[in-house]
N, C-alpha and C positions, 0 to 999 in steps of 0.2 A: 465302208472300208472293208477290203477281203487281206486278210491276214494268214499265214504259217507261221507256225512256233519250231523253233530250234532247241530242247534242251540237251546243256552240259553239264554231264553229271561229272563235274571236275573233282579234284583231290581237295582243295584251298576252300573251292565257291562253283554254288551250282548257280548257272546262268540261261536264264531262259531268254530268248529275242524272236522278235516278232519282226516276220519281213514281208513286206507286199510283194506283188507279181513281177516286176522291177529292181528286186533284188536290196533296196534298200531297208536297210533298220530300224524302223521305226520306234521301237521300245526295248530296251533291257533290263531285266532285273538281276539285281546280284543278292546271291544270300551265303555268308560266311559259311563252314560246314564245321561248326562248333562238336567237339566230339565228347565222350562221358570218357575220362580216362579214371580207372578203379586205379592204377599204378603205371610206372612209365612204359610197359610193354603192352597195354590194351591201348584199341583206336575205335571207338566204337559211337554208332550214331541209333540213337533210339528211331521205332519207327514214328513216332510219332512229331516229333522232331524234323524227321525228312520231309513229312507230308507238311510242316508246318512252314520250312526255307523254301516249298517248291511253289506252296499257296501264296505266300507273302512277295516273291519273287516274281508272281505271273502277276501280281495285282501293282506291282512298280512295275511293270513292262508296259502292260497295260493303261496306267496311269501317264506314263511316259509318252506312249504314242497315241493317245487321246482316242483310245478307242473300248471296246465292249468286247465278252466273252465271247457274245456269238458271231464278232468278225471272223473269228479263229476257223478257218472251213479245215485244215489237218497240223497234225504235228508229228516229229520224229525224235531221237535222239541220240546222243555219244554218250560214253560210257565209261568209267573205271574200271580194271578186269580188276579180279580175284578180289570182290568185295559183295557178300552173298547174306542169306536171313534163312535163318529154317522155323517154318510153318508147320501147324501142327495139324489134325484131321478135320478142325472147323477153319482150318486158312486162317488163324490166330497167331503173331508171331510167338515163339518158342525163346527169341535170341533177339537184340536189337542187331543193326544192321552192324557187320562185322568187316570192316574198313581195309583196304588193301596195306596201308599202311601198320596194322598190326603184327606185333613183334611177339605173341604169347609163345609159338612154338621155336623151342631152342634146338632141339635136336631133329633131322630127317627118319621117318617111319623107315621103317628095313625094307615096306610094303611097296613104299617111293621108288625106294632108289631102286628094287629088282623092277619097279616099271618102267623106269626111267634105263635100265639096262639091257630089255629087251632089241633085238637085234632089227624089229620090224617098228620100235614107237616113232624113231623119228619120220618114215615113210610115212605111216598111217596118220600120225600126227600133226606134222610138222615143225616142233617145239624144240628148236636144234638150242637150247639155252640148257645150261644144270639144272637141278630140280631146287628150291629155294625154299626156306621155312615160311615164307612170306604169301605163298603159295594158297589158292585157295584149299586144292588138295590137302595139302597137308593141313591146314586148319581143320579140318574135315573130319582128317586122322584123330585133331586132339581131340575133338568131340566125343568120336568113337571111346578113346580109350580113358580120354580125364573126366565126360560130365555125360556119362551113359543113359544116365537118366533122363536129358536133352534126345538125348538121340536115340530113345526109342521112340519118342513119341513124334519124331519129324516124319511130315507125310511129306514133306517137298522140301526141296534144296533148291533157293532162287539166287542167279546172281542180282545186282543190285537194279540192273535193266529185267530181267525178268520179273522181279518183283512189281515195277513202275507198271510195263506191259499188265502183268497177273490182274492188280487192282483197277487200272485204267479200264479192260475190255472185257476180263472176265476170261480171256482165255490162259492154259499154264504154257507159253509159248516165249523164245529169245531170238536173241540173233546168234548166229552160228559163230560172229567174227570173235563177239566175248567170250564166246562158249570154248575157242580153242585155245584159252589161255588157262582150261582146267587140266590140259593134256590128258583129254580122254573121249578127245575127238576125232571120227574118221573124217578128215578136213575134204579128202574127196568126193563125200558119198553124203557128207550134211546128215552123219548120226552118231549116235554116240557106241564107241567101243568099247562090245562088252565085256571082253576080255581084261581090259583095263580096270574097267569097273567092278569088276568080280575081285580083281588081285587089288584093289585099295576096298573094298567094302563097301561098296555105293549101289542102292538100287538103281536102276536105269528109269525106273517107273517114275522116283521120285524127281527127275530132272526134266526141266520144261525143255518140248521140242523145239530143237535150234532149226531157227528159217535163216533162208540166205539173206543177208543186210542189205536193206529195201525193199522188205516184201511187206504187205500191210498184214498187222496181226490181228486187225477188226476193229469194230469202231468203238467209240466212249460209251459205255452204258451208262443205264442211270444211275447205280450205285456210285461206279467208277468216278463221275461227276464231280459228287459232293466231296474228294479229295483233294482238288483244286482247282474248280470251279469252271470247268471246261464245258461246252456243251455238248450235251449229247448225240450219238450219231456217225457225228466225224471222224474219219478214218486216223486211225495209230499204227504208224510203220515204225520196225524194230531194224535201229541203226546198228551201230558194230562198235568196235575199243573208241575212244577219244582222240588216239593219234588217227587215225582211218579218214574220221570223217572232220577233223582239222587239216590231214592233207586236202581232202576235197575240196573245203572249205577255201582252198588258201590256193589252190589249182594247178593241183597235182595232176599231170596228163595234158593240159591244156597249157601252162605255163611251166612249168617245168618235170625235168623227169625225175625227181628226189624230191620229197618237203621233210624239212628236220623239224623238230620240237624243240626247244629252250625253254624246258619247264621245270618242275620238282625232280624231272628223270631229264636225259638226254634222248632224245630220239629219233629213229629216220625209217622213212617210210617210201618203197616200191611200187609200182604195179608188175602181175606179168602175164604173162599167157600161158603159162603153163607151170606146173606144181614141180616144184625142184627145192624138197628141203635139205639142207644141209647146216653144219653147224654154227651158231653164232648169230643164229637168225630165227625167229619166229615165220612161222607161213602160216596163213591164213585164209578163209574164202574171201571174194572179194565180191561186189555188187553185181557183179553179173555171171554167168554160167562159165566157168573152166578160163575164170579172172580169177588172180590171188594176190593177196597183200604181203608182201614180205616188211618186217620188222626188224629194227636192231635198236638198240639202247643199251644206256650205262647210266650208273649212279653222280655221275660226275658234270651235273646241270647245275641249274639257276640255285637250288640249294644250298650250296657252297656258297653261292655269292650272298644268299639272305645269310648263312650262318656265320660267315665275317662280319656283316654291319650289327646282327645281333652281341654276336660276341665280343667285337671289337670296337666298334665302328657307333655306337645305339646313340648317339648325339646325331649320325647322319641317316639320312633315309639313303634311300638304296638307291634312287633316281641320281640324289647329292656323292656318293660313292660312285655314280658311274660319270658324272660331269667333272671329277678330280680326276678318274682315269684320262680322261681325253686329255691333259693336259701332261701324262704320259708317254715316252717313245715307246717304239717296238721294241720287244726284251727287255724290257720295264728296268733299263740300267743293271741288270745283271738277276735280278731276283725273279723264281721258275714256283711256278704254284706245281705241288705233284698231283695226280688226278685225283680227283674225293679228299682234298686238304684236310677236308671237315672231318675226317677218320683217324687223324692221328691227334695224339696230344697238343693241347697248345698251339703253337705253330710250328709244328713240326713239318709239316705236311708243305713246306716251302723250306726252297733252298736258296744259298748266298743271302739272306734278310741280313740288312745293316740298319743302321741310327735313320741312316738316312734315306730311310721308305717309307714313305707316306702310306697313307689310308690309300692315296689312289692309287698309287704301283702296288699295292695286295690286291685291288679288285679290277686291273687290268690283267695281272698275274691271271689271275685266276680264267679271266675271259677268255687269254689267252692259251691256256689249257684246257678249257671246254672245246674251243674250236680245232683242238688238236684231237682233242678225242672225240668230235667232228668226223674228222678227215679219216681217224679207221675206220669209225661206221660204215660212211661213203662207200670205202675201199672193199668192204664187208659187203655190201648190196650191189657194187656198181665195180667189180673185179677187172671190167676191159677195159676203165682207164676213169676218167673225170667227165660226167654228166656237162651237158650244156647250160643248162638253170638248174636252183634252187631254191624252192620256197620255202619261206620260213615262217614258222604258226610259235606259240609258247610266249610268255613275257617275253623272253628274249629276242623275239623281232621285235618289241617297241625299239629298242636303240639301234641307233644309226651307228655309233662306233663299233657294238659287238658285230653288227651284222657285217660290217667292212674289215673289224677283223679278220672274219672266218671266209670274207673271200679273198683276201691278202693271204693266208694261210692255205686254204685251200686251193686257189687260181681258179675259181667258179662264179660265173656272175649268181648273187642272192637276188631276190625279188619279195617283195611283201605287197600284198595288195590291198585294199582299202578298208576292208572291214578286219578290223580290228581280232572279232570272237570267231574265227573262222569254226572252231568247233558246232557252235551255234549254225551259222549257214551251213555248212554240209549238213547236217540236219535237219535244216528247214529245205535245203535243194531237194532232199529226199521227200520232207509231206507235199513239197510245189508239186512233186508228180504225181502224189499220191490225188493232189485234188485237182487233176488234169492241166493245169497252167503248162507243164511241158510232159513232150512222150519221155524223154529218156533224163539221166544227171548229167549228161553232156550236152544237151540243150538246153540244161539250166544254167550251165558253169559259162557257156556263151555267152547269155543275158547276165549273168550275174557279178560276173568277177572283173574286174577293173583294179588295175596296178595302181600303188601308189609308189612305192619308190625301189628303184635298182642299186645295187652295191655291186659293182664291177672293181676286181683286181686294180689295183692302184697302178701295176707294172705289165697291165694290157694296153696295146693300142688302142688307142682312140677311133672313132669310129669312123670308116672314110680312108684312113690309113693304107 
């Protein structure tokens, strides 16, 4: 059996799949991503811990598709931005791994925001977003000035894919795509800005060089190996963010010209041919030379709908919450979920609520406000009018109602295609090439990608028409 590995180094659960030349899945593993929280504002993942969900995770993959480590001839991966480790002069971690999700810095450095105010970062950048505490940068910052003693001894600053890449191959090397969510990357030139780097206090030396996502970063050594039991040899290409290579995954370019995300975030995702940052949009490199990814998101996804059924709802699961919505109209009888519910008190965060709203009009409410804030994404990436298709990657393509939602609301035919962990696949389309099965990612997304189901506007003609 000849195999590729996909990993997603997701937020929730990292997921490794293994796919033959044919595009199918033969094995998945899934490993919860269990974090050490000291107090409710740390999110933190020991290293030893990662190596432990990534090893136990390839060995249910593996188990799964009844096969041995050394089918595995390449693998790639996606990624979480702004979740990084700093390493010290024997490459010993310094810091467990420091989760995107952490909340420690309350206030923005003075350092930020004058970078963030320069007249030339969004050009050189692309990072048309505000600057956020959430930020790896700024975590960066707290180091500097809360735990000095950390930071002098860091000979490298990896994000969480350069770290995987570091120990894997032995090289200090990323992908450029994660890399430009540190804002302090020349997005056109694939280096890092030094100017930027000078005015927040970051060595350049200490950061792995960003390759363009899909370049191989070398193969397994044998050190590398005994981390999670790969064989030696075989080529490791360094993939780019998680939305990237879930749009690809889910066929982006090929089946339609937008793929959104319905996950912990909202998210949508571009291709273009040419670098044109402006506000409210992340831009990115993109897999091939003077191609780039454009970005948008909001806080206002599938977490609102877990933090109802938690809060409210803990007798239902979340699947049982979205089978009570369908049983709900449009405009859910009168009651408006506001965007990110889950931010105000109580239920504040909705309006008109009476006696008479069920469990399932709060979690169609609420669907119905993701796909609205949907629709300015779009409008945000896609300014000359409404795209022809839409793929859709995140829990949120599992359902057939949300997805007919958001083309009812939108007027966009959605599409989902068959595999399920697209993040997974676009990452294993990138090792397919790395171990010659195809020249390019578009002659893998031919053989690979197969629809499963379409969500056409309820209020379009029918076909034939």
């Amino acid at each position: 059996m000849e195999l590729v590995l996909g990993i997603d180094l997701g937020t929730s659960y990292f997921k490794l799949g293994l796919f033959g030349c044919d595009g199918k899945l033969h094995g998945l593993g899934r490993g919860a991503v269990e974090t050490d929280k000291n107090n409710d504002s740390r999110c933190e993942l020991p290293t030893k811990k990662f190596w432990t969900i990534l090893r136990d995770s390839l060995n249910q993959a593996l188990a799964e598709a009844g096969a041995k480590a050394t089918d595995i001839l390449a693998l790639g991966y996606s990624s979480q931005a702004s979740s990084f480790v700093l390493l010290d002069e024997k490459d010993q971690p310094l810091t467990p791994l420091i989760l995107w999700p952490d909340a420690r810095v309350k206030e923005i450095d003075p350092a930020i925001t004058k970078l963030w105010q320069r007249e030339d970062f969004l050009t050189v950048t692309g990072f048309g977003i505000e600057h956020s505490p959430q930020l790896m940068v700024s975590k960066l910052k707290w180091f500097q000035k809360t735990r000095p003693d950390i930071w002098s001894k860091a000979r490298r600053i990896m994000t969480i894919a350069d770290y995987l890449t570091f120990i894997i191959t032995g090289n200090p090397v990323g992908d450029a795509g994660t890399a430009s969510l540190l804002g302090t990357l020349d997005i056109q030139n694939l280096r890092w800005w030094d100017e930027a780097l000078k005015l927040v206090g970051i060595c350049p030396e200490k950061l792995s060089k960003p390759l363009r996502p899909g370049t191989i970063a070398g193969a397994v050594t044998q050190s590398g190996s005994k981390f999670m039991g790969l064989p030696t040899g075989i080529p490791f290409v360094v993939g780019s963010l998680d939305h990237h290579l879930a749009a690809i995954g889910a066929g982006l370019g090929k089946i339609g010209e937008i793929s959104e995300s319905t996950g912990t975030v909202l998210a949508c995702i571009k291709t273009a041919e040419k670098c044109n940052p402006v506000k409210n949009k992340c831009v990115g490199p993109g897999f091939h030379e003077n191609w780039f990814n454009e970005l948008t998101f909001s806080s206002n996804g599938a977490s609102v709908l877990a933090w109802y059924q938690q809060a409210y709802a803990p007798q239902l699961s979340v699947a049982e919450l979205v089978e009570l919505a369908e049983e709900v109209p449009p405009g859910c009888d009168g009651l408006v979920a506001k965007p990110c519910a889950n931010q105000y008190p109580g239920l504040d965060g909705f309006e008109n609520a009476t006696a008479k709203h069920t469990p399932g009009h709060f979690a169609r409410a609420i669907m119905e406000s993701v796909a609205a804030t949907l629709g300015g994404l779009v409008e945000d990436l896609y300014p000359q009018g409404r795209p022809g298709k839409i793929v859709a990657t995140g829990g949120g393509a599992k359902s057939d109602l949300w997805l007919q939602i958001k083309a009812d609301l939108l007027g966009v035919e959605f599409v989902r295609t068959q595999c399920h962990e697209p993040a997974c696949m676009g990452a294993a389309m990138l090792a397919a090439v790395a171990a010659d099965w195809f020249a390019t990612i578009a002659q893998a997304s031919e053989t690979w990608l197969k629809i499963d189901s379409t969500f056409k506007p309820t209020n379009s003609p029918a076909e034939g028409d």
